[in-house]
N, C-alpha and C positions, 0 to 999 in steps of 0.2 A: 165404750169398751174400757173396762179398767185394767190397770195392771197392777201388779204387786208392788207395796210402798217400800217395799226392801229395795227392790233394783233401782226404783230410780235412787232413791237416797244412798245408796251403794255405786254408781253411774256420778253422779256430781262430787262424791265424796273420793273417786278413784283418782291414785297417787299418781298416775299416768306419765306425768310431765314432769317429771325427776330425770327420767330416759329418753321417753319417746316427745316429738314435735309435734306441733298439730298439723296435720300432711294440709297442705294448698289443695282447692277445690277448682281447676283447671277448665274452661273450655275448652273441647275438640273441633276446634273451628273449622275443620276440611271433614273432616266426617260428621257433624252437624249440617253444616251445608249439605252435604250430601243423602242425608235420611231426611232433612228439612226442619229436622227438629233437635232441639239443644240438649247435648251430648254434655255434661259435664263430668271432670275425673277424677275420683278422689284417690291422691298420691301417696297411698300408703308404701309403695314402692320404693319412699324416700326416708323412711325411716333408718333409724342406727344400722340394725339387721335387715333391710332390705325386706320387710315385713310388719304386718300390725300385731304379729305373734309377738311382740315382745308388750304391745302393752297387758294382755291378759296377765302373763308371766309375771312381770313387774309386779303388778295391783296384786296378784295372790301373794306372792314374797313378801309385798311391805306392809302386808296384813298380818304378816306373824309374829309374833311376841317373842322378845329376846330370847328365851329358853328353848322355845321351839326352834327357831332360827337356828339357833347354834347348832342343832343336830343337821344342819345340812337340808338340801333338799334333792330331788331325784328323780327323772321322767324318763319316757319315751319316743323317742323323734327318731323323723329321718332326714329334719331338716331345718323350717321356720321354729317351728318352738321350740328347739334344741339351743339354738343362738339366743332365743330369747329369755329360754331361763338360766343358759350359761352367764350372757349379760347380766341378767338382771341380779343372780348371785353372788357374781365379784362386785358389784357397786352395793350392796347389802355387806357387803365382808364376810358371804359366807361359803361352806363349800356346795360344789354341785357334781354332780354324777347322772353323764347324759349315756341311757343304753340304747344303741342304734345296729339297725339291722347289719349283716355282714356286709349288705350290699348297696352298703350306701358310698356314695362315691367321696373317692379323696378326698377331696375342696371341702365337703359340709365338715366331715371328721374332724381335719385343719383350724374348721372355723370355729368351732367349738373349742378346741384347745388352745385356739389364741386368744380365744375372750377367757380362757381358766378354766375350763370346765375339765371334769375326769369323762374321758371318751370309751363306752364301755359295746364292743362289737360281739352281738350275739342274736342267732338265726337269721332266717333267711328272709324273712317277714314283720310289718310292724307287731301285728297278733303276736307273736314268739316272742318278739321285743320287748311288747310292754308288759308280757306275762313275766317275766325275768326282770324287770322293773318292779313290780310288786313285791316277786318275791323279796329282792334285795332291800326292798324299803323295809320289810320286816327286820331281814336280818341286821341292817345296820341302823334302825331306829331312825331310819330319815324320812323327813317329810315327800308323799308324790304328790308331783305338780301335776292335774292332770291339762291335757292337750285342749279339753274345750267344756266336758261335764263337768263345771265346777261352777258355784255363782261368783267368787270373786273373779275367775278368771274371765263369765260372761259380761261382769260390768265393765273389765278392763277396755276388753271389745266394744262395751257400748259409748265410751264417749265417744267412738266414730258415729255414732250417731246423733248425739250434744253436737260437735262439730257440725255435722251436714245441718242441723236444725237452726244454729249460729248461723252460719256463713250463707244461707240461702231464706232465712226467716221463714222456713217453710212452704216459700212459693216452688214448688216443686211437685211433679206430677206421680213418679216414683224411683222408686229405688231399689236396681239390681245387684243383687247379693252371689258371690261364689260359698257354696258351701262344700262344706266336708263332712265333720264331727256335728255342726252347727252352732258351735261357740259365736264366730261373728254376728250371723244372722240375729241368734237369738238376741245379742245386746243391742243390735241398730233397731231390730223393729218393735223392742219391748220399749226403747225410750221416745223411739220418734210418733209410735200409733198413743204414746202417754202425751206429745205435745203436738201434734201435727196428725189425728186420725186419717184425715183424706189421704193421707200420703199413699201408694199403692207400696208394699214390701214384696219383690217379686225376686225369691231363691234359685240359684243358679248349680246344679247337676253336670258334672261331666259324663257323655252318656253310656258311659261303661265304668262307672261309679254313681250309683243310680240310688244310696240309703236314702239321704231324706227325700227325694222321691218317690220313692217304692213305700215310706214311712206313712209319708199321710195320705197317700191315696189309701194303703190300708187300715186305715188309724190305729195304728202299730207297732212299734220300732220291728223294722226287718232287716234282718242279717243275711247280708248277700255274701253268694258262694265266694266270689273271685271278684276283683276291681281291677281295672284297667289304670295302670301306672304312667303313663303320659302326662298326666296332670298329678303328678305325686301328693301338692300339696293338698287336695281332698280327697285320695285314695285312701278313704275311710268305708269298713263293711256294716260296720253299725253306728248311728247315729248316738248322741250321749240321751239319757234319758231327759234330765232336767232340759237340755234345748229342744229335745223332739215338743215336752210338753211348750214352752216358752213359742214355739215355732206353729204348733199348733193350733195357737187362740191368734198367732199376731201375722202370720206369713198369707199373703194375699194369694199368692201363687208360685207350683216352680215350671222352670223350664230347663230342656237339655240339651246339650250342646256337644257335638262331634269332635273329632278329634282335627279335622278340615276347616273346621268354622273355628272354633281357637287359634291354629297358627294366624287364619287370615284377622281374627281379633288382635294379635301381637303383632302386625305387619304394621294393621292402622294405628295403633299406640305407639310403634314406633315411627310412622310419617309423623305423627303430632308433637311427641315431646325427645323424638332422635333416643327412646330407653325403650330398652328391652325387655319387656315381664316376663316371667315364666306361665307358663301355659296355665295354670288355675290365676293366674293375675289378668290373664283375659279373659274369662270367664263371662263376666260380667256385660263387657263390650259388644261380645259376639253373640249375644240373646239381645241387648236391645237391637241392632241387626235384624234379628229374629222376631222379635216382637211388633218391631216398624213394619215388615212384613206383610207379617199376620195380620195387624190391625188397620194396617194402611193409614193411618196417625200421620196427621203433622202440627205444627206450632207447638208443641209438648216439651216438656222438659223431664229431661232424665240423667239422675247421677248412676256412675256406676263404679265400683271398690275398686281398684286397682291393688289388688290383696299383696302380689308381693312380689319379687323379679330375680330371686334367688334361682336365676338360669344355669343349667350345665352348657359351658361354651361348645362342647361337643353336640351338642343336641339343635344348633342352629340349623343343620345341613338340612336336615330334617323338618323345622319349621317351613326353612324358606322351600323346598319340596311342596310342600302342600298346600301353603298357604295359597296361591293361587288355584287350586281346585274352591279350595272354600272360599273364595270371595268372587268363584265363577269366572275366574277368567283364563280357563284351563281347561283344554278336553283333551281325555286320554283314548285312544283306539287303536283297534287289534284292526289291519286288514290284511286280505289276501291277493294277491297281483298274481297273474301269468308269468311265469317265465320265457320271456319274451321281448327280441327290442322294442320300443318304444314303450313298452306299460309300464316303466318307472315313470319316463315323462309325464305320461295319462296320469298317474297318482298326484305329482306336483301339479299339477295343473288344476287337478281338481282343489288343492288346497289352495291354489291363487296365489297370489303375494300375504297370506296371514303370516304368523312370526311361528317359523317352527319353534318350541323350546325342549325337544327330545324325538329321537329318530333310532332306531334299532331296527337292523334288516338280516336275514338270517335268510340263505340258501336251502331251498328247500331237499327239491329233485328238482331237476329237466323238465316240471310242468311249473311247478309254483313255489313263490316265495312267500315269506310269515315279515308284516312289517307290525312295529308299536311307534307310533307317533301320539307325539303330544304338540298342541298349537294353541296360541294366544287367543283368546276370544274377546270381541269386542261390545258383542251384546248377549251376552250372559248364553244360558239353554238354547234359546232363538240359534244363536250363530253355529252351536253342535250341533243343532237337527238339521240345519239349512246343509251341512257338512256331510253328515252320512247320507242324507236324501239323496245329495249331489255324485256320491261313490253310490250307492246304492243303482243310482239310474244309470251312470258308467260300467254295472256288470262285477262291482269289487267287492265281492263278500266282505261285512264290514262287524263288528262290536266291541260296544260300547262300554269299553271300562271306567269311566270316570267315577263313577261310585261303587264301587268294588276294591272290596280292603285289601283282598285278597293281590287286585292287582297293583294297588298302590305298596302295598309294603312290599313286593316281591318282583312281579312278574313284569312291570315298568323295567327294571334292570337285568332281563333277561330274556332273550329270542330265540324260537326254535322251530322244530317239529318232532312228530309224532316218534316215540322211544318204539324201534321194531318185536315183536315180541313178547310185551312184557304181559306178565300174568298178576290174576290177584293184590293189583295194585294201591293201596290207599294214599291219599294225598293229607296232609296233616300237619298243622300251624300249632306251632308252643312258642309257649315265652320263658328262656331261659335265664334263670338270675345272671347277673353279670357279676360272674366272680369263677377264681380258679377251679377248675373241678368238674364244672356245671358239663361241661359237652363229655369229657370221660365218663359221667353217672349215666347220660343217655345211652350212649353207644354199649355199656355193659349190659343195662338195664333193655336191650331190643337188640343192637347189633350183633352181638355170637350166635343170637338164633333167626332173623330174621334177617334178609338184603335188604340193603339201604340204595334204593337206585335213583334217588333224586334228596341234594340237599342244598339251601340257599341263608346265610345268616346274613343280616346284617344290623349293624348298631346305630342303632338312633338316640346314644345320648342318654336313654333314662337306665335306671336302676336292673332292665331287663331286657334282655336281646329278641329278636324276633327270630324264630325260625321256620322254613318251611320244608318239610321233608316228604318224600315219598317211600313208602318201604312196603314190600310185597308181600302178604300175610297170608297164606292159603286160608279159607274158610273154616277149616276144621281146627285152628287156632286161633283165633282172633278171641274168644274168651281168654285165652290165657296171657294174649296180649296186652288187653285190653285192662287185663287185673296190673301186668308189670307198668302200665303208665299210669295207672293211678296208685301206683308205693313212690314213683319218683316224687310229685305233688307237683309238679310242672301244668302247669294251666294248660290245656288245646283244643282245636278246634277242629275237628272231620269237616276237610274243604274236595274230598271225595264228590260227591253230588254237584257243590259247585264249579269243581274244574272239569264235570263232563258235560254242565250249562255252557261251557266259554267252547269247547268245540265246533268247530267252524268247517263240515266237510275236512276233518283232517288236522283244523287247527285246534294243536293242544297245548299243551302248558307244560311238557314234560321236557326233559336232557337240554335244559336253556343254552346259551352260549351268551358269556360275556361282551359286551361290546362299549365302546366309549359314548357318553353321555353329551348333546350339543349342548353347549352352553348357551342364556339366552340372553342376545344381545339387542338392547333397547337404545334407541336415539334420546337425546333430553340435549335442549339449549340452554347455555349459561352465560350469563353476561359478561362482558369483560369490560371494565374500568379505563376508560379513557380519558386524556387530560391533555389540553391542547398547549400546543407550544409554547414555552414561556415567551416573551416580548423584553425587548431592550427597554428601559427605561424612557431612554435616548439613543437617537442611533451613536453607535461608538463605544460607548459607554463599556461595555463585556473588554472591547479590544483594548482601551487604557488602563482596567483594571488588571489585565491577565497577566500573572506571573509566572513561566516558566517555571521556575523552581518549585513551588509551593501547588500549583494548577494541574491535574493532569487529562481532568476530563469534566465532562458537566453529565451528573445522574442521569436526566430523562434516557438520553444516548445508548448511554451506560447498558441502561435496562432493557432496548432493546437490542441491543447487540449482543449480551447475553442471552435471551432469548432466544433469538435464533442461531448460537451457537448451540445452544442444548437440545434444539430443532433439527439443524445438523447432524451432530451425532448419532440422538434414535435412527434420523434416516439412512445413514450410513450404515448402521447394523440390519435393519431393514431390506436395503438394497441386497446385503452379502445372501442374506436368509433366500431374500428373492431367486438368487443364481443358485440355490443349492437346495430348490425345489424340485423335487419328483414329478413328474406328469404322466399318467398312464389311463388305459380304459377301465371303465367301472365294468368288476368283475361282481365280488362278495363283499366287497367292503367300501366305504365311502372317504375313507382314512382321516384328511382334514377340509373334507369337503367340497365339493363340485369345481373343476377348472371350469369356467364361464368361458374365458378366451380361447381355449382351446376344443371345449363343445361347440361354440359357436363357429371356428374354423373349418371345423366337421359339417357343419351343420349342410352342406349341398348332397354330402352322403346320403345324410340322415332321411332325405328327402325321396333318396334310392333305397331308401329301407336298407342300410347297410351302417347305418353313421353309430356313432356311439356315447355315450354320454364319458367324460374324459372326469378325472377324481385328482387329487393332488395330494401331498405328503411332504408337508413345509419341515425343515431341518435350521431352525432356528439357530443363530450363532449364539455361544455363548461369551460371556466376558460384556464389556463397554468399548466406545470410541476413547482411545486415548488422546489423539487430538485430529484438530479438523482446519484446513488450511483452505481458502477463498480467495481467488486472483479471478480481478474483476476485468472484463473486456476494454481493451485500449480504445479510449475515447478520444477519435480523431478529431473532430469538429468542434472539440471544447463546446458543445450545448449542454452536456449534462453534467460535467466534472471539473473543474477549472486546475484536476491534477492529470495526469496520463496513465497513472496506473495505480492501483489501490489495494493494498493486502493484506488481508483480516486473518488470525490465526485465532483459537479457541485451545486452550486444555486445563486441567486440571490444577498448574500451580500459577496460572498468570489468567485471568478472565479473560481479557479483551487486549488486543494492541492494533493500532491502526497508522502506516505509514503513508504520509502524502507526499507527491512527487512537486508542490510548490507551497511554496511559504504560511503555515497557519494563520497567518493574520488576514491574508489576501479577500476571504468574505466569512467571518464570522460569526456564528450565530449563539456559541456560549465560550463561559471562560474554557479553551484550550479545545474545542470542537470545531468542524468547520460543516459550510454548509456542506447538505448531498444530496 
């Protein structure tokens, strides 16, 4: 297979390392063990910008000739290569002007203008963005940088791929790529199938940003309608030409990846190196997953890009949400129980001791209740079927949300029943930019003429909000409705047909009600550091050194005695919280969760078919222990004390003080301690 003598001599010849480092090539040694085959990472997450976007940026920059230079140069971002041609233009000395969508969040804006860059906010979309980019490069004769269709910017990319070739000599089976635009890809796999052909290049899709997928299956470049913004950094609608062609002769294969199997990708990159990626920086991780899979492969070796990690801290809640659906160890279900005593217990029972981590219950009528439980699985799919089988043969209409978007962005955080009445109903999911404005343009744009009788937002973090609405549309309007959501440009989804699939005799998805979320609490052992008592030299020795004046205690002591002063305390807050607990029977709500000793107390009722499950409503104190005082029981017999009384106080301006009722020297075991 040849490739073109430009790139690679453009690839070795790339200024790269002016700015960027060459990222460590990292075993995942707990997720290698685990697939059986070697996982290695490449940290471009470690870069300046917390991205590889700055070497493209860079290498096209330090490619232009003083004259041009001086006119500046100019792009489009909402993010990585925004940092990275801002950087890379102040270390050139020249200016930059980065145009970023309205709705790019504060932090990227920030970052951009504290590397220098001019921060220029315009539309709602990159499309919009980078079109007003162009224009402005005309107008002010500056150079555009493009984001990926550019060859010096593809070489910049590719010495990630010289690197992986360096550092692993090529013994390596393949290499999974995150794309977008296709700038990365094209540079790793035009240089490494030029020095290592075996190598497998297998490109990695977010699966609702699907260009260079949809690309070469059609041999093509295709422009998709709408991309899915969760993985911002390749929520690209068209592919660049130059990399579709580049990607076309050198890309072995792509594969796509859910928005499920990404968090749990950023979950295991962060057990591995304790950093966080941003969702297209897992990319990569979460196909070989995929791919070990599929292929049922072991002993192989596989790198994979860690592209970049330029996270919105707000967007974690969200990760960690999901991420246990996509690494399977998370089932979500709708069931319906009697109203009736004892058939809550029946429902717990049938889920055994597994780890609930979400429960929402909601009063139906006087026959039935609507529950959504989420629980820990411990072997994958197996342990959800063995689950509903198990309610199923109990009589508990049961379904299976677990893969349903609908019910993961939504209807996880809301419980109900059936709305009485209601006509001409549609159910309807949009994504709303996240910026001012955005919910008044809907509401004008539908609500004066239509009823809104079901709506649910919530923010996940990215560039655009999720929403789920209901609104009543008589038949003989729905054309004309159907025109006002398409002038808003608001992306959605008709979840109509699907919300009348999740009907359960009754069970709907309509007039939710709020309820509080369990949190999910995991056991884990940690070692603790022990160190055995120091020893006298000679015996004596402590007690002829010890001076009153200068001595007032010996460390080891010290530190426990603090310790369980600080032990003290919490418990002390603890106990008050204890006494200023609520206890009553479970009616509609669970509040802070099941009294045990007080259902169990019941429990000879329960047996009379009359007992009750008892729920609790803890009132935590607030504030700290100011301090905490210890009188120790008067030891008659002098066997364990060789004082009669002993009094330990703890607070905030004196750590520890200890008075003994006979002489400290009497048996000593350090300077100014006595034994105990």
């Amino acid at each position: 297979m040849s490739q073109p003598p430009e790139y690679i001599d453009r690839i070795l010849r790339a200024r790269v390392y002016d700015v960027a480092i060459e990222s460590p090539l990292e075993t995942a040694t707990r997720l290698s063990r685990r697939l059986d085959n070697t996982v290695l990472l490449k940290r471009e997450d470690l870069q300046p910008v917390f991205s590889f976007k700055l070497r493209g940026a860079y290498n096209k920059i330090a490619t232009l000739d003083e004259a041009t230079a001086a006119r500046g140069v100019i792009c489009a971002s909402a993010g990585n290569h925004a940092q990275g041609v801002a950087l890379a233009a102040s270390r050139r000395g020249i200016s930059a002007a980065i145009v970023m969508p309205q709705t790019t969040p504060r932090i990227k804006v920030q970052a951009v203008i504290d590397l220098g860059g001019e921060a220029i906010l315009h539309g709602d979309d990159y499309d919009t963005a980078f079109g007003h980019a162009l224009d402005l490069a005309r107008e002010r004769g500056m150079v555009f940088v493009h984001p990926f269709d550019d060859p010096d910017v593809i070489a910049g990319q590719g010495t990630i791929g010289l690197e992986i070739a360096r550092q692993t000599g090529g013994e390596i089976d393949a290499v999974f790529v995150p794309v977008g635009g296709g700038g990365l890809i094209a540079g790793i796999a035009t240089y490494l199938k030029y020095s290592h052909p075996s190598v497998r290049i297998i490109g990695v899709n977010a699966a609702d940003s699907t260009a260079m997928y949809d690309s070469l299956r059609a041999g093509a470049r295709v422009a998709l309608e709408r991309v899915g913004m969760f993985a911002d950094g390749v929520a690209v609608r068209r592919v660049g030409e130059e990399t579709f062609r580049l990607a076309r002769s050198y890309v072995d294969e792509m594969l796509l990846v859910d928005t499920d199997e990404m968090c749990a990708g950023i979950q295991d990159i962060f057990e591995e190196t304790r950093s966080i990626v941003e969702p297209a920086g897992a990319l990569a991780v979460a196909a070989i997953k995929k791919y070990v899979a599929r292929e049922r492969c072991s002993g192989q070796k596989f790198v994979a890009i860690n592209c970049g990690a330029n996270m919105n801290f707000d967007r974690l809640r969200h990760v960690a949400e999901r991420a246990e659906i996509g690494a399977q160890r998370e089932a979500l279900l709708a069931v319906e129980i009697p109203e009736r005593p004892g058939s809550f217990l029946q429902f717990c029972s049938v889920l055994g001791r597994r780890a609930v981590t979400e429960f929402n219950y909601r009063y139906e009528d006087g026959e039935r209740a609507r529950i959504f439980v989420g629980f820990a699985l411990t072997q994958g799919t197996q342990d959800r079927s063995s689950v509903i089988d198990a309610l199923q043969r109990a009589g508990l209409p049961v379904v299976d949300m677990t893969d349903n978007e609908l019910s993961k962005l939504h209807v996880r955080y809301m419980v109900g029943g059936p709305a009485r009445g209601l006509r001409d109903e549609l159910l309807l999911r949009f994504e709303f930019p996240e910026r001012p404005g955005a919910l008044l343009r809907f509401l004008e744009a539908v609500g004066g003429r239509w009823n809104i009788s079901l709506f649910h937002y919530r923010n996940h973090g990215s560039d655009y909000g999720r929403v789920l609405a209901g609104i009543q549309v008589p038949a003989a309007s729905r054309g004309e409705f159907f025109a006002h959501l398409d002038e808003l440009h608001y992306p959605w989804v008709d979840e109509t047909q699907t919300h009348r699939g999740l009907d359960l005799e009754g069970f709907t998805l309509r007039h939710m009600r709020f309820r509080r979320r369990w949190p999910s609490f995991r056991e884990r052992f940690m070692k603790a550091p022990t160190r055995p008592r120091k020893q006298e030299p000679k015996p004596g020795d402590w007690a002829s050194e010890f001076e009153s004046g200068t001595i007032c205690s010996y460390p080891p002591e010290d530190i426990i005695i603090e310790d369980y002063g600080r032990y003290l305390k919490k418990k002390a807050v603890l106990v008050l919280s204890e006494e200023r607990t609520r206890v009553e029977p479970f009616s509609t709500s669970l509040l802070d969760g099941i009294d045990v000793r007080e259902t169990i107390r019941n429990w000879p009722r329960a047996q009379e078919g009359s007992g009750r499950i008892y729920v609790r409503e803890s009132q935590r104190v607030k504030g700290g222990t100011g301090s905490v005082v210890v009188i120790f029981d008067d030891d008659l017999d002098d066997t364990r004390f060789p004082w009669k009384v002993t009094w330990h106080g703890e607070h905030d301006q004196e750590s520890d003080m200890a008075f003994y009722a006979t002489p400290i020297h009497a048996k000593i075991v350090g300077p100014g301690i006595a034994r105990c």
